[in-house]
ROKOL-712683 format. One record per residue (C-alpha): residue in three letters; x, y, z. Coordinates in steps of 0.05 Angstrom, whole numbers. Layout:
N
> residu:east:north:up
> ALA:X:Y:Z
...
END
This chain:
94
> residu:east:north:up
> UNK:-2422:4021:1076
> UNK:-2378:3982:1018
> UNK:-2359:3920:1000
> UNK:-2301:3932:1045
> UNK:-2338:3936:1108
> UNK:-2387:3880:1087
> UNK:-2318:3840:1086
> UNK:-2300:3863:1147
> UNK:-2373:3836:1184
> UNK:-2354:3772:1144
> UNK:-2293:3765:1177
> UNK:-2328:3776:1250
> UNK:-2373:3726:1227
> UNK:-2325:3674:1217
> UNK:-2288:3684:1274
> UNK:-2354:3682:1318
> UNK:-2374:3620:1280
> UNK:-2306:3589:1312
> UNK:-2330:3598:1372
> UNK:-2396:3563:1375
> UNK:-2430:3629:1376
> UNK:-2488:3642:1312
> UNK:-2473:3707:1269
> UNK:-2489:3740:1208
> UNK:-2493:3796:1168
> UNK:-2553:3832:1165
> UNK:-2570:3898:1121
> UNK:-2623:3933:1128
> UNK:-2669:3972:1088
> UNK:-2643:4037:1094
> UNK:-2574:4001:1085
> UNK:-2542:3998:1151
> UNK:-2503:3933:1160
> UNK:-2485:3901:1222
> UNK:-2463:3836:1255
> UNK:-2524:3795:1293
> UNK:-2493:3747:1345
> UNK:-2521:3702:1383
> UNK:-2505:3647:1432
> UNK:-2552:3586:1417
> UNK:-2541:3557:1475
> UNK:-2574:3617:1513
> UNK:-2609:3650:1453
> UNK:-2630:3708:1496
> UNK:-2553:3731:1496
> UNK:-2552:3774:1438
> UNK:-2507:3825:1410
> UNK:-2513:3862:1354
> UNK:-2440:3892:1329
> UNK:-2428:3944:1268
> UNK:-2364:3964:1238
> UNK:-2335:4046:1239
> UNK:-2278:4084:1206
> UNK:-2246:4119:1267
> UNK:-2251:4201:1268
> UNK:-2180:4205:1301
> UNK:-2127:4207:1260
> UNK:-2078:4168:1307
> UNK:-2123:4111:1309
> UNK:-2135:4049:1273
> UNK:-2185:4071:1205
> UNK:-2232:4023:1230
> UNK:-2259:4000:1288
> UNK:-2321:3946:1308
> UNK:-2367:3975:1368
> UNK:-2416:3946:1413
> UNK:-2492:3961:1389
> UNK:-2488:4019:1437
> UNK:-2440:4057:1399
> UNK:-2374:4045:1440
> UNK:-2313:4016:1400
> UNK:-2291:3943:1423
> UNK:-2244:3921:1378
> UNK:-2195:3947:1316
> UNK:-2226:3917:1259
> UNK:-2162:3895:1237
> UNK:-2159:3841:1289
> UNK:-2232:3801:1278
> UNK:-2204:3743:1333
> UNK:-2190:3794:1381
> UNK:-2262:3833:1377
> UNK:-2298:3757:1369
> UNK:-2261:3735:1437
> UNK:-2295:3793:1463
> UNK:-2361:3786:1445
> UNK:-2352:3715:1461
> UNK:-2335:3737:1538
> UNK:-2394:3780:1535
> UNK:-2443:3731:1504
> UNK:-2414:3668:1557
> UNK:-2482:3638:1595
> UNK:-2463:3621:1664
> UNK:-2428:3558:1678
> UNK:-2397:3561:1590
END
């Protein structure tokens, strides 16, 4: 991944920040970056998101998925895909 997708995490990150949720990016060794989210007032509601271009040509170029793969969100829209993790990441009675 470039700079460009580490700016696109950043921009998750900021728009999960806005929503009382804790994110940031981490990178790991082998260089894989991804979006760590979680909600501190249930810290055991996690999520971990990552950010990839789109293999069909008549969709968005990028996309952010869910840590199992699936695409959530167009990446062009960080609001949208943090409302969703958001939902995801609610503890009972938020």
């Amino acid at each position: 991944m470039g700079d460009d997708d580490y700016e696109r995490l950043e921009r998750l990150v900021k728009e999960l920040g806005a929503r009382g949720l804790l994110a940031r990016v981490i990178r790991t060794q082998g260089g894989r970056q991804f979006v760590r989210v979680i909600n501190p007032k249930a810290t055991s509601l996690t999520e971990n998101v990552t950010c990839r271009s789109a293999t069909v040509s008549d969709m968005p170029d990028w996309w952010y998925c869910w840590s199992w793969g699936e695409r959530m969100h167009t990446a062009d829209d960080p609001a949208g895909a943090a409302t969703k993790v958001a939902r995801v990441l609610a503890a009972v009675g938020e």
